[in-house]
C-alpha positions as a Python dict, from the first residue, in 0.01 Angstrom:
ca = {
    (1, 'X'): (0, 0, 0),
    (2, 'X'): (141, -184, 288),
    (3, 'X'): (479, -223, 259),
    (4, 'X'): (683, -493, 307),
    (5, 'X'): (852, -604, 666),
    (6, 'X'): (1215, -690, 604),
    (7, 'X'): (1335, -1029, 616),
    (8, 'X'): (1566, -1058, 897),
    (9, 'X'): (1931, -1083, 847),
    (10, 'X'): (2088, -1422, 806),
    (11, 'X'): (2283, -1545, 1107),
    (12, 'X'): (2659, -1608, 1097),
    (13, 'X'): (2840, -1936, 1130),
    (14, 'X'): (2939, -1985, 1487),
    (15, 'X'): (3262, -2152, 1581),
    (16, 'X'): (3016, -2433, 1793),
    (17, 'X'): (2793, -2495, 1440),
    (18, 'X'): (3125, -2568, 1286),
    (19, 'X'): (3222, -2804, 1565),
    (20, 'X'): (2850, -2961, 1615),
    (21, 'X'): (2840, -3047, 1264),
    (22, 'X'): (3198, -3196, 1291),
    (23, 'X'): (3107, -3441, 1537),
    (24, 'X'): (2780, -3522, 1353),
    (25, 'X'): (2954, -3616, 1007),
    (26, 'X'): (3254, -3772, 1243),
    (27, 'X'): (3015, -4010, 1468),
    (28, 'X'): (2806, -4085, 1144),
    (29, 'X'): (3125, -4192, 963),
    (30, 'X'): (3289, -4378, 1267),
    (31, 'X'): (2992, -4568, 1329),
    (32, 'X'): (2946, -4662, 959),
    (33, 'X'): (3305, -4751, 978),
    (34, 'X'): (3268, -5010, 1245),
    (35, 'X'): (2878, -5148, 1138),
    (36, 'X'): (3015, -5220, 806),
    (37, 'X'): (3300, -5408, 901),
    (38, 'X'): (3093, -5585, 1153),
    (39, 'X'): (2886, -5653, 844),
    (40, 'X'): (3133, -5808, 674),
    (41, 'X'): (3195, -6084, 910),
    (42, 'X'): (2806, -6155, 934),
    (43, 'X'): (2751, -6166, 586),
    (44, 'X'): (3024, -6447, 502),
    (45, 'X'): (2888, -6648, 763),
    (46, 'X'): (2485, -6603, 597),
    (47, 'X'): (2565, -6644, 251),
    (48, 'X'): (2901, -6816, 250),
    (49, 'X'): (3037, -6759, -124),
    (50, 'X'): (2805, -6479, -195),
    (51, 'X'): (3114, -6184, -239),
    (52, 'X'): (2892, -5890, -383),
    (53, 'X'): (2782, -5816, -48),
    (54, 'X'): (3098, -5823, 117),
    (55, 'X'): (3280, -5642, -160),
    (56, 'X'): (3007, -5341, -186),
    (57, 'X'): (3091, -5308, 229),
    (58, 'X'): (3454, -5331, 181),
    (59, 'X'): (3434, -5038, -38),
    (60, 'X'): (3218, -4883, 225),
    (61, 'X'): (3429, -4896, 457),
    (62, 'X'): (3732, -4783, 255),
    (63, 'X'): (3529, -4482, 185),
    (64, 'X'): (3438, -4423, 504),
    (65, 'X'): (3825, -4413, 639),
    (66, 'X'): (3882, -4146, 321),
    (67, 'X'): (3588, -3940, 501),
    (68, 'X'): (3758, -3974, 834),
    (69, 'X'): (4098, -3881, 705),
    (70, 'X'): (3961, -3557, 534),
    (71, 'X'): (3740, -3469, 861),
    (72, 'X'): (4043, -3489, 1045),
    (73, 'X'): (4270, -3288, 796),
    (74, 'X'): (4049, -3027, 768),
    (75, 'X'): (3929, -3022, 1131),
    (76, 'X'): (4063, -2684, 1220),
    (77, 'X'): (3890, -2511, 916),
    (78, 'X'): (3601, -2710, 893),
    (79, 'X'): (3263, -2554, 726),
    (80, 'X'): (2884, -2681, 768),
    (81, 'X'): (2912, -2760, 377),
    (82, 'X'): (3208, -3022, 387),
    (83, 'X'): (3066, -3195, 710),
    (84, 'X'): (2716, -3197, 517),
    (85, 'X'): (2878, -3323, 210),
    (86, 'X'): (3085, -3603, 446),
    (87, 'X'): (2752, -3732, 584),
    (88, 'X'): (2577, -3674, 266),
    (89, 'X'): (2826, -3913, 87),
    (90, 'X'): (2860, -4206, 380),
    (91, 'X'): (2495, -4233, 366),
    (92, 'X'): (2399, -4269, 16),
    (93, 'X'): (2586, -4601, -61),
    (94, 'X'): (2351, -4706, 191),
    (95, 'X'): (2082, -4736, -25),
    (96, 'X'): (2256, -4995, -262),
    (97, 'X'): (2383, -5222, 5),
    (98, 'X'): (2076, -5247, 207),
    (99, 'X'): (1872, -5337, -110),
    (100, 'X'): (2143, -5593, -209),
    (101, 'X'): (2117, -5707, 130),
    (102, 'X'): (1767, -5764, 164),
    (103, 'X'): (1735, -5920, -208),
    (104, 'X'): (1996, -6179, -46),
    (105, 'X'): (1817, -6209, 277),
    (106, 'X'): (1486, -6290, 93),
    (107, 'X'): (1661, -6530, -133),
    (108, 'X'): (1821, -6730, 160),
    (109, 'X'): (1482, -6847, 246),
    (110, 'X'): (1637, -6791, 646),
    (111, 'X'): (1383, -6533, 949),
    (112, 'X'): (1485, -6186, 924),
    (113, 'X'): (1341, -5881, 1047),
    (114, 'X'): (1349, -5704, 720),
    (115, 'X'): (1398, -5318, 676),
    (116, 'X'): (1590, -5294, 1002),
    (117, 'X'): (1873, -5149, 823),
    (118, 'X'): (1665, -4867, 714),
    (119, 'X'): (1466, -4762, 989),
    (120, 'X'): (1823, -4768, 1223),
    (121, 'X'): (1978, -4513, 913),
    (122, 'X'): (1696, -4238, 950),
    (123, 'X'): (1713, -4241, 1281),
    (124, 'X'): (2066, -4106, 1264),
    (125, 'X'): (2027, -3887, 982),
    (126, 'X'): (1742, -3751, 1223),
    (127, 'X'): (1970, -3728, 1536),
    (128, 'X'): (2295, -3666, 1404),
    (129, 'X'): (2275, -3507, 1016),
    (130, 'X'): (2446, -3166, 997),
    (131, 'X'): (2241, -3023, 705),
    (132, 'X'): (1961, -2853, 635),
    (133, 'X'): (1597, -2905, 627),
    (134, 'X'): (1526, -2995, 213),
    (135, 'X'): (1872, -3222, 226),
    (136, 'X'): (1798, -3428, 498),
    (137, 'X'): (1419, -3489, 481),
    (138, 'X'): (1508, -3566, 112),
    (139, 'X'): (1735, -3859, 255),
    (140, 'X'): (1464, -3999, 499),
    (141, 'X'): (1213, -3998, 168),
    (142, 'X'): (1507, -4180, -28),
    (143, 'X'): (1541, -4489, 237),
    (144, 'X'): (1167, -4451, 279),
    (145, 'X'): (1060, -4499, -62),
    (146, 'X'): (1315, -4781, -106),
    (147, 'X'): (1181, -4948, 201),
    (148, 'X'): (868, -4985, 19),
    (149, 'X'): (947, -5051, -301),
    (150, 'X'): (1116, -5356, -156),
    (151, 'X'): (878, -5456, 81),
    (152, 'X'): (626, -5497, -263),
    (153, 'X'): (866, -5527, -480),
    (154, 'X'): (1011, -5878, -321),
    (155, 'X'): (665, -5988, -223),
    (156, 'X'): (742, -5948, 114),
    (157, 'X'): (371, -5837, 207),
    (158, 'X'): (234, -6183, 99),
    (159, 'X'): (562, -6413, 245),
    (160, 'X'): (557, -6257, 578),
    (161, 'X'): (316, -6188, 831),
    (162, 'X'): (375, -5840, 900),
    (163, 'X'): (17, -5629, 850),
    (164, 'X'): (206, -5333, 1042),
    (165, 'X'): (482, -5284, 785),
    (166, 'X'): (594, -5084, 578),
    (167, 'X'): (368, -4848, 753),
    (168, 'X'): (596, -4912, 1108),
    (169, 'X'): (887, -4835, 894),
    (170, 'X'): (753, -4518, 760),
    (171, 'X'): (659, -4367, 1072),
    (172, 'X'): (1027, -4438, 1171),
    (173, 'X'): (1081, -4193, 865),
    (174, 'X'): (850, -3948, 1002),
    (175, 'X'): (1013, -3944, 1350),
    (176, 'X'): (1333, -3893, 1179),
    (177, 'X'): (1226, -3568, 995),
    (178, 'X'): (1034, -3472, 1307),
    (179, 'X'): (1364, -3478, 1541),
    (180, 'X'): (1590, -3331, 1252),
    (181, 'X'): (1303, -3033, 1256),
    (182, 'X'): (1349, -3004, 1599),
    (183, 'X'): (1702, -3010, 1653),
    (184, 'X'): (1728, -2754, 1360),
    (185, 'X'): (1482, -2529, 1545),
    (186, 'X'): (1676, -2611, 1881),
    (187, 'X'): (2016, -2487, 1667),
    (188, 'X'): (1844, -2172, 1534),
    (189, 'X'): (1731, -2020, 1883),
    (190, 'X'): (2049, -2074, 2062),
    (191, 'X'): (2177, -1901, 1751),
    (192, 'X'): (1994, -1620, 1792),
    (193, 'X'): (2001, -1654, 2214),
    (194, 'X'): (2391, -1633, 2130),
    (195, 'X'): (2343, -1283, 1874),
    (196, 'X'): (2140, -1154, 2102),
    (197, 'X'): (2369, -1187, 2431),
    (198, 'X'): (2658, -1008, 2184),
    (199, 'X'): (2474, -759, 2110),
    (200, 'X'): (2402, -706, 2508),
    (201, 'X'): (2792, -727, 2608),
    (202, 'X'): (2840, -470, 2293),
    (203, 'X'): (2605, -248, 2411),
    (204, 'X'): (2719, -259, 2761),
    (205, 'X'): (3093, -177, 2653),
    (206, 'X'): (2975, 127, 2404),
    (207, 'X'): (2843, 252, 2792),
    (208, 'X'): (3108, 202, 2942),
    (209, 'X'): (3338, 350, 2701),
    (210, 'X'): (3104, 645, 2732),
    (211, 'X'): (3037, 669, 3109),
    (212, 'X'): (3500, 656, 3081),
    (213, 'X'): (3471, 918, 2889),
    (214, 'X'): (3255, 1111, 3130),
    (215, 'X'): (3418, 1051, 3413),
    (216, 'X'): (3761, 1129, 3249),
    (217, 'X'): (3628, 1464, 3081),
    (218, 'X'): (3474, 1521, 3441),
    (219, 'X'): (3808, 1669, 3586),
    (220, 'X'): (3950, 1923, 3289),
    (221, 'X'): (3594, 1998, 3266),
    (222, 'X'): (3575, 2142, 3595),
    (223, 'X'): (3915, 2333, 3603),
    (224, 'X'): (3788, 2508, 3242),
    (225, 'X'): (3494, 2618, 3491),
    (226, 'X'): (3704, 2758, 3761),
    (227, 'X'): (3942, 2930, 3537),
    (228, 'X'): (3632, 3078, 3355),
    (229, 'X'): (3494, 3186, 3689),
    (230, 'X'): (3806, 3344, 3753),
    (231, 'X'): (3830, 3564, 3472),
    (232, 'X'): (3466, 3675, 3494),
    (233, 'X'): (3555, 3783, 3848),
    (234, 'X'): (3911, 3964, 3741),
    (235, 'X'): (3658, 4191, 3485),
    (236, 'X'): (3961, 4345, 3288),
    (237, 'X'): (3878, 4492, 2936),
    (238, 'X'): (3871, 4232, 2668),
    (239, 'X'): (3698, 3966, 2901),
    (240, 'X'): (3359, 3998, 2779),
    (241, 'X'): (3479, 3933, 2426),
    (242, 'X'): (3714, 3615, 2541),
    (243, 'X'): (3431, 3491, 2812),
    (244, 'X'): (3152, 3458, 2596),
    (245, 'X'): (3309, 3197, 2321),
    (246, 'X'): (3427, 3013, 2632),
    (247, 'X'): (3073, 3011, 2853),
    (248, 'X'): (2892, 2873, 2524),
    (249, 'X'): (3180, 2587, 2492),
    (250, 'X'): (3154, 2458, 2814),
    (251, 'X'): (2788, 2449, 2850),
    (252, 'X'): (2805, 2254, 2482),
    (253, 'X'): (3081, 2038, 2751),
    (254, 'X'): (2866, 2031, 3011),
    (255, 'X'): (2554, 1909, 2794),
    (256, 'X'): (2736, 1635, 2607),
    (257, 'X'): (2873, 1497, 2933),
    (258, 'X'): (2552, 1542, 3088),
    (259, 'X'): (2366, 1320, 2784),
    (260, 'X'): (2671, 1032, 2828),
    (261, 'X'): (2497, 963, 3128),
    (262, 'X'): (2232, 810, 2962),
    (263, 'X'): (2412, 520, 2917),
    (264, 'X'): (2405, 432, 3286),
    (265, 'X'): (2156, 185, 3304),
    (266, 'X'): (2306, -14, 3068),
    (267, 'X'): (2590, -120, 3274),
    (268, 'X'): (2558, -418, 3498),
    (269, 'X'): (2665, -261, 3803),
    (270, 'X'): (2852, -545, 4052),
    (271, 'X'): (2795, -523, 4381),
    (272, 'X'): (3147, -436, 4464),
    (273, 'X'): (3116, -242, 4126),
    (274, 'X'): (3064, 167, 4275),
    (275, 'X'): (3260, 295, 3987),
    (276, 'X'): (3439, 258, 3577),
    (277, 'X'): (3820, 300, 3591),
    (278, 'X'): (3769, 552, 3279),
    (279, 'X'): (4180, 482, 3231),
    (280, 'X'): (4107, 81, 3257),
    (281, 'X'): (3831, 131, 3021),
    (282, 'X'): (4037, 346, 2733),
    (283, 'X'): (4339, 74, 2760),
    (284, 'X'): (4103, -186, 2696),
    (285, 'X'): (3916, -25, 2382),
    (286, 'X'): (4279, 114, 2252),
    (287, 'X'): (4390, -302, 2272),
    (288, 'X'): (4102, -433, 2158),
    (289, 'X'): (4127, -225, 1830),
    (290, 'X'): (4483, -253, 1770),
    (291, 'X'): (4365, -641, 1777),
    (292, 'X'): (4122, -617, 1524),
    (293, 'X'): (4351, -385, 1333),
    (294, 'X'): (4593, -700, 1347),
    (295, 'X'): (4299, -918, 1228),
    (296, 'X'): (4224, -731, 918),
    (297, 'X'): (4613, -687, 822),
    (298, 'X'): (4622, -1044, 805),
}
């Protein structure tokens, strides 16, 4: 039985994901912010003493500066989960105003492009929604679906002559799920661009650290030789017995420094690069774990 490839491992949270999504649930918020209030204006000008309308974006936009205030108090330890649950929550009340807004529209008996509202909002959840996959193709269907239950449901198809919708407004849904699929995909492989150029720049430190550590065992290496040499040459009695031990742990010496240099090609040699300050090398591995050492404590 064949068994199994494993799954690779999940990839960590980068500080830029944690900033990208930021700015997505910020600009989706912002703009919200100022559309709604524009909104407000427009709508007591087209139905003057209609107040649902205007009240339902009031409370928008009150929400919205809530969401701004908590992006901006927890900008510094932001998470992909709060900015998805910021944009998550500024979108939703969507789908209440822009029904009660197109019931209104329809009863004003005034020309409207209807659905507008919709096909704008899955756009940005397409361009700028910091979630996942299931979440945000699960708001394009929501707006979607409500698009056409209210293009049928208001007898819209029979009052206006429009033979392409809602079929133009669905393939504004499909767009929308087709550039959040691709800017999720986009995300993922500079993700994994990003592992993988770590794990380069830790591999190339591990040989230097090991090329330092042949160059700096290089020297007492060679004096062990010479004063080895020297008592093979002296031959007093009680030699043999002392030489032998020592012959066997230098040429264990000489082999291990020998197989360090097998880590050679992995350093990206400079052109004014001819050799690794082994001293340089040992200071900056000894600071770099007394940092992460500090990390940890705290």
């Amino acid at each position: 039985m064949a068994r199994a490839s494993p799954e690779p491992a999940p990839l960590g949270v980068t500080d830029e994901q944690r900033a990208r999504a930021w700015w997505g649930a910020f600009f989706a918020t912002f703009l919200t912010l100022l559309g709604e209030v524009a909104y407000i204006f427009i709508d007591w000008q087209v139905h003057p003493g209609y107040l649902v309308l205007p009240a339902l974006r009031a409370l928008h936009v009150l929400e919205s500066v809530g969401l701004l205030a908590l992006l901006f108090a927890r900008r510094s330890t932001s998470s992909p989960r709060l900015s998805e649950g910021v944009f998550t929550a500024v979108a939703l009340p969507h789908l209440v105003i822009f029904a009660v807004a197109e019931v209104a529209m329809a009863a004003s008996g005034r020309v409207w492009q209807p659905l507008t509202g919709h096909r704008l909002l899955m756009l940005g959840i397409g361009l700028l929604a910091p979630m996942g996959p299931a979440l945000g193709v699960g708001l394009v269907s929501a707006f979607a679906l409500e698009a056409v239950l209210l293009w049928y449901g208001l007898g819209l198809n029979t009052r206006l002559q429009m033979p392409w919708e809602p079929w133009i407004t669905l393939v504004w849904g499909g767009t929308a799920c087709g550039l959040l699929a691709f800017r999720l995909r986009t995300q993922r492989i500079e993700q994994r661009l990003q592992k993988a150029r770590a794990e380069t720049e830790s591999l190339e430190r591990v040989a230097r650290l090991l090329l330092a550590m042949r160059d700096a065992a290089n020297t007492p290496l060679q004096s062990l030789e010479v004063g080895v040499s020297l008592l093979r040459q002296r031959s007093e009695p009680g030699n043999a017995a002392l030489l032998a031990p020592m012959e066997r742990a230098l040429n264990r010496l000489r082999s291990l420094t020998q197989r360090m240099s097998i880590a050679d090609p992995l350093v990206n040699w400079d052109s004014h690069e001819e050799s690794i300050d082994a001293e340089e090398v040992l200071r900056g591995l000894e600071e770099s774990l007394q940092r992460e050492l500090e990390r940890r404590r705290h």
